[in-house]
C-alpha positions in Angstrom: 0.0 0.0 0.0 1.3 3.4 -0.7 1.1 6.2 1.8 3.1 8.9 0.3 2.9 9.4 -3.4 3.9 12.8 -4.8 3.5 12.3 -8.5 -0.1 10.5 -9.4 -1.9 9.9 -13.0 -5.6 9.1 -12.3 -7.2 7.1 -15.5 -10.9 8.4 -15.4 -14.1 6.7 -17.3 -14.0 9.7 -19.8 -13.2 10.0 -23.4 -9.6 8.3 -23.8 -7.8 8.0 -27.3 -5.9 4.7 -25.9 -2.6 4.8 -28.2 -2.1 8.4 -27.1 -2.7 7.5 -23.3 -0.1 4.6 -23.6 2.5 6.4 -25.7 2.1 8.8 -22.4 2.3 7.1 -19.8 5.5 5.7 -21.6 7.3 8.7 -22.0 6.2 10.6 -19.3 5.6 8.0 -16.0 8.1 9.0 -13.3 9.6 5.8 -11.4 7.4 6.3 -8.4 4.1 7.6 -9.5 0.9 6.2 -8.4 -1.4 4.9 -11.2 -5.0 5.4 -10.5 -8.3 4.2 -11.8 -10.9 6.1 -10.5 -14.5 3.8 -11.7 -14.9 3.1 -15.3 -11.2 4.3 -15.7 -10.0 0.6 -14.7 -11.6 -0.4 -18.2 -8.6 1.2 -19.8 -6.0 -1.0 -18.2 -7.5 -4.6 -19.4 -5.1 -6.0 -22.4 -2.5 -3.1 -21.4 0.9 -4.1 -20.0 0.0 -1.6 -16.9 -1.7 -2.1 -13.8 -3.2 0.8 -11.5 -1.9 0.6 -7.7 -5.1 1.7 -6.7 -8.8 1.5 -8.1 -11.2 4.4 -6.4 -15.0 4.2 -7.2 -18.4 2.3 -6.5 -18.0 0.3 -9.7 -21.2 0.5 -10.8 -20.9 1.6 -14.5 -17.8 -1.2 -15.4 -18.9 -3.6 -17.9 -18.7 -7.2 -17.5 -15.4 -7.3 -19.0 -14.6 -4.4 -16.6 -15.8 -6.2 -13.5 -13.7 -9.4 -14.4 -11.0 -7.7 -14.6 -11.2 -6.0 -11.4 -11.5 -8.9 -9.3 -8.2 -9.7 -11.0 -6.3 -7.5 -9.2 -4.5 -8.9 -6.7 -1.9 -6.2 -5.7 -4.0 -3.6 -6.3 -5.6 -1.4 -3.2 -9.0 -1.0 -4.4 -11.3 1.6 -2.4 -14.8 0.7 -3.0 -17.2 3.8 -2.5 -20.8 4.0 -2.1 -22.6 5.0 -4.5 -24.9 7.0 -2.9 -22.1 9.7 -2.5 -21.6 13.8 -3.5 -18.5 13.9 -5.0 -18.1 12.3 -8.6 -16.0 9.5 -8.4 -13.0 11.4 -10.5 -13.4 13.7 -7.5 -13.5 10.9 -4.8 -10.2 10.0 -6.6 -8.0 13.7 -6.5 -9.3 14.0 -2.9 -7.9 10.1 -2.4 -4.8 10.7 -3.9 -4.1 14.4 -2.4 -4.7 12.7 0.9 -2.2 10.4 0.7 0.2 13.2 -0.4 0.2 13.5 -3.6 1.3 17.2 -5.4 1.2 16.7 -8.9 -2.0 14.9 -10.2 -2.5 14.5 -14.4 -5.6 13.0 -15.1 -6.9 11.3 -18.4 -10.5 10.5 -19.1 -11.7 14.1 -17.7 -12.8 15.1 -21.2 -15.5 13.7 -23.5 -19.2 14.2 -24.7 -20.8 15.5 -21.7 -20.0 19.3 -21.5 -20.9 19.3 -17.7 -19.0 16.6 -16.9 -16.1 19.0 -18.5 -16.6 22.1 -16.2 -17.3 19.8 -13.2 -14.1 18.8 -13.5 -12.6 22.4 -14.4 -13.5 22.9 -10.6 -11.1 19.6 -10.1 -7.9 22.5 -11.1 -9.6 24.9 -8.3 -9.6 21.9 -5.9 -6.3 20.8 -6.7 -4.9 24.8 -5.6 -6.8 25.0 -2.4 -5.6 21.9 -1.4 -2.1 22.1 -2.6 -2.1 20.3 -5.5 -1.0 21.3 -9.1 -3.7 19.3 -11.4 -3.1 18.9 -15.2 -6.2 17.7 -17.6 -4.9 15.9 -20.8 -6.6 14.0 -23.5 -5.1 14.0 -27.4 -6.2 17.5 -28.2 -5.6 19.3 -24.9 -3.3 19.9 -22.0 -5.5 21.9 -19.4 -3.9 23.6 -16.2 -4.2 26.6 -13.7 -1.1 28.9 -13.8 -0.2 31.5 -11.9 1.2 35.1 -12.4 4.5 35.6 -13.9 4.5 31.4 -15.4 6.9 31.2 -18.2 5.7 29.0 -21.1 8.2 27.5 -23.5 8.2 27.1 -27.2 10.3 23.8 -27.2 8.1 21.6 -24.6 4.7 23.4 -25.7 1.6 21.0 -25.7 -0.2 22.1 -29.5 0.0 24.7 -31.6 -2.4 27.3 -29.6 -2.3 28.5 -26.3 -5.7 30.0 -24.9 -6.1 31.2 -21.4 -9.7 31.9 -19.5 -10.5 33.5 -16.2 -12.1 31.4 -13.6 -12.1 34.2 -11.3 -14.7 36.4 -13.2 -13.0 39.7 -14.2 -8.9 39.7 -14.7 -7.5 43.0 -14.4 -3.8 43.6 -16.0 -3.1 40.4 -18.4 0.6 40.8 -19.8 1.2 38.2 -22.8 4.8 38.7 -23.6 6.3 36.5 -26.5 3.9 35.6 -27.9 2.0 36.5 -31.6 -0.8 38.4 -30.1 0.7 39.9 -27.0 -0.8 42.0 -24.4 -0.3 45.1 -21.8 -1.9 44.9 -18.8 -5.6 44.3 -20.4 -8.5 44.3 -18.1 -10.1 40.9 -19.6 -13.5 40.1 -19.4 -15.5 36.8 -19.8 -17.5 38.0 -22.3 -14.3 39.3 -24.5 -12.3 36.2 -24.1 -12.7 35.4 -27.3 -9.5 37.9 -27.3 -7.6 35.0 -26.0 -8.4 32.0 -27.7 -5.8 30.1 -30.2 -2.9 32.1 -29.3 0.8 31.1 -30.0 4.2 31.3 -28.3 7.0 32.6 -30.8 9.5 33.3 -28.6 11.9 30.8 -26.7 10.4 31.3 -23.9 6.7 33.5 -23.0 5.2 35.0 -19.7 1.8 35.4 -18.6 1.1 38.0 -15.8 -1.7 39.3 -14.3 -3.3 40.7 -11.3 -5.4 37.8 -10.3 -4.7 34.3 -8.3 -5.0 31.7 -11.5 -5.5 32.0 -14.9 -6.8 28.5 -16.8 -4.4 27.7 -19.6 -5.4 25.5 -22.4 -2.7 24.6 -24.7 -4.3 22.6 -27.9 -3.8 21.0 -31.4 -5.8 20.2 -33.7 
């Protein structure tokens, strides 16, 4: 059982393209991260070469397949939940694995058809900051973070072609976009104008993004 994990990638029951997943998880898995399925994500490990270290959820949507698999697992820690519960079982799973330590949390299967499902777990990002976590959201298309002032973006490790930031906080007063094609100077951006900040892209080596707020939601995306 692991009690301290730092570096965790949660496998959701979302949308997954599985050869961009696997090509990730072998690039990009540091020695001691945690895998974990949280619910229907535990579908995505059958026929794989990888096994999560702990399952999270009240299993209730796995398909037969899924279910067989699960009971499987023999060195797996799985947290069953009931499902009578408030938290979505992608959120069971950050609060899980931020309890047990963990500080840097990607998750996969947070995007798909269901648009609420989507900003629900936009609000996963916000958790992640109040409770000390830095949370990325990644599928094929699109990397999906919370930065803060003065973060320095750069051209050679970019996610995509476009960058595109949004304002969770309502109002952000003094957005600075320096190297990039469409820069800025201190502009007081709106939610209704954010159009202004869609599909942007880093030309310089290196780009900063400053503002007078707390967050800023990056997207970085490719089509």
């Amino acid at each position: 059982m692991r009690n301290n994990m730092k570096d965790v990638i949660i496998v959701s029951g979302g949308n997954i393209q599985r050869d961009f997943a696997l090509d990730f998880l072998q690039k990009n898995k540091k020695e001691n991260a945690c895998l974990i399925a949280a619910d229907k994500g535990v579908e995505f490990f059958v026929g794989t070469d990888w096994v999560p270290d702990i399952a999270v959820g009240d299993f209730d949507s796995l398909s037969s397949a899924g279910e067989k698999y699960l009971n499987t697992l023999k060195e797996t820690e799985i947290v069953r939940l009931k499902p009578e519960k408030d938290d979505s079982d992608t959120q069971s799973a950050v609060n899980f694995a931020i309890d047990r330590g963990a500080k840097n949390i990607t998750i996969f299967g947070a995007t798909g058809n269901r648009i609420d499902h989507l900003i629900a777990n936009f609000g996963l990002l916000v958790l992640g900051r109040e409770r000390g976590a830095d949370i990325t959201l990644i599928d094929q298309w699109n990397y999906m973070k919370l930065i803060e002032s003065g973060a320095v973006l750069k051209k050679k490790t970019q996610f995509g072609k476009y960058v595109s930031f949004f304002s969770l906080e309502g109002d952000m007063p003094g957005l600075t976009l320096v190297g990039f094609k469409y820069p800025l100077n201190h502009y007081h951006l709106r939610f209704s104008d954010s159009g202004l900040t869609v599909s942007n892209e880093i030309e310089a080596e290196e780009a900063v993004v400053s503002f007078d707020g707390k967050t800023l939601l990056m997207l970085m995306t490719r089509d």
